[in-house]
C-alpha positions as CSV (number, residue, x, y, z in Angstrom):
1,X,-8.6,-32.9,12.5
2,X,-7.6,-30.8,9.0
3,X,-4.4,-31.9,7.4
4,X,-1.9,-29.3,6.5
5,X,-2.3,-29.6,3.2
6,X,-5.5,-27.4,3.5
7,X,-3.7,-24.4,4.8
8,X,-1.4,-24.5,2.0
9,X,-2.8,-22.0,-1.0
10,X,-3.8,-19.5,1.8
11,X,0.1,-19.6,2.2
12,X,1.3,-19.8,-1.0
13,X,-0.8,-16.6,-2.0
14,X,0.2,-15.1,0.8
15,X,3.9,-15.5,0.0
16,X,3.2,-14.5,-3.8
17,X,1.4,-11.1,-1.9
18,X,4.1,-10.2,0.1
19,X,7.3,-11.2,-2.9
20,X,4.9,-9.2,-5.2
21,X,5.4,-6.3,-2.7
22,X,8.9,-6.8,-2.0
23,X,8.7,-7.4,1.2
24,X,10.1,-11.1,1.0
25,X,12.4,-12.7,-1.8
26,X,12.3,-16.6,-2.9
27,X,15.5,-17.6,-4.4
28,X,15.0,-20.8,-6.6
29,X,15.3,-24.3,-4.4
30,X,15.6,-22.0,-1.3
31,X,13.4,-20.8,2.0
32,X,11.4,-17.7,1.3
33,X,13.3,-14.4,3.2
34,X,12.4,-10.7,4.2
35,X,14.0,-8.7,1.6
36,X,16.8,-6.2,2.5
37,X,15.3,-2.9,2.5
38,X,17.2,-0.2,1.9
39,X,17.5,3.4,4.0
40,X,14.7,5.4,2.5
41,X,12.2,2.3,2.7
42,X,12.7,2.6,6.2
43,X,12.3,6.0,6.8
44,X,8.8,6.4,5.3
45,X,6.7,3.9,4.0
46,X,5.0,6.7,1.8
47,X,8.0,7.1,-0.2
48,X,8.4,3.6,-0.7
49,X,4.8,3.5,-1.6
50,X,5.5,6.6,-3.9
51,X,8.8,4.5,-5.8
52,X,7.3,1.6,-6.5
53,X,3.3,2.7,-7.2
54,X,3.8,6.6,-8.7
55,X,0.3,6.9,-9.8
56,X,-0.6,6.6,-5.9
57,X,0.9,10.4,-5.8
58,X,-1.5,11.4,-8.7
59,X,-4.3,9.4,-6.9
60,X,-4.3,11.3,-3.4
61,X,-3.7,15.0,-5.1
62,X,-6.7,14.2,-7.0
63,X,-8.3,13.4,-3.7
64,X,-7.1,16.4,-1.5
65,X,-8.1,18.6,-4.6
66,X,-11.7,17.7,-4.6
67,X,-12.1,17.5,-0.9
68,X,-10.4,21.3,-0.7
69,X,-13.1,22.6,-3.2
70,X,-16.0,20.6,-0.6
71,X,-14.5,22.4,2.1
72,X,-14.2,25.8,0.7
73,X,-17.7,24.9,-0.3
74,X,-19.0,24.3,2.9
75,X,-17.3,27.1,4.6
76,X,-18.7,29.4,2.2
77,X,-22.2,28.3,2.8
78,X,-21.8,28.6,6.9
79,X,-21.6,32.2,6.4
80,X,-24.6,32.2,4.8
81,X,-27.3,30.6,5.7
82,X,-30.5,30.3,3.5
């Protein structure tokens, strides 16, 4: 049978995962807790995303631009086949 102690980093890392995220906050000498989140956290994980990671926003207009110029690509070529 595995001791414990073997399931201990997977736990640890996962704690540092989710404090890192701010999902859960450790206060010195105390039990680990889920954080308070506040109103617009909980109405849309994009904009919480958004707050605390603002070069995600930069990342998926990047993405939508490109895949609009494929598209318009494509749809350009299905009228003319050749």
């Amino acid at each position: 049978m595995k001791s414990s102690a073997s399931h201990a980093p997977p736990l640890r890392e996962g704690l540092t995962v989710l404090r890192g995220r701010g999902i859960i906050e450790t206060a010195q000498g105390r039990d680990s807790r889920v954080a308070r989140l506040n109103r617009v956290q909980d109405a849309s994980p994009l904009i919480h995303l958004f707050s605390t990671q603002p070069r995600t926003l930069y990342d998926l207009l990047d993405v939508r631009a490109l895949l609009e110029g494929r598209i318009g690509k494509a749809g350009g070529n299905a009228g003319n086949p050749g």
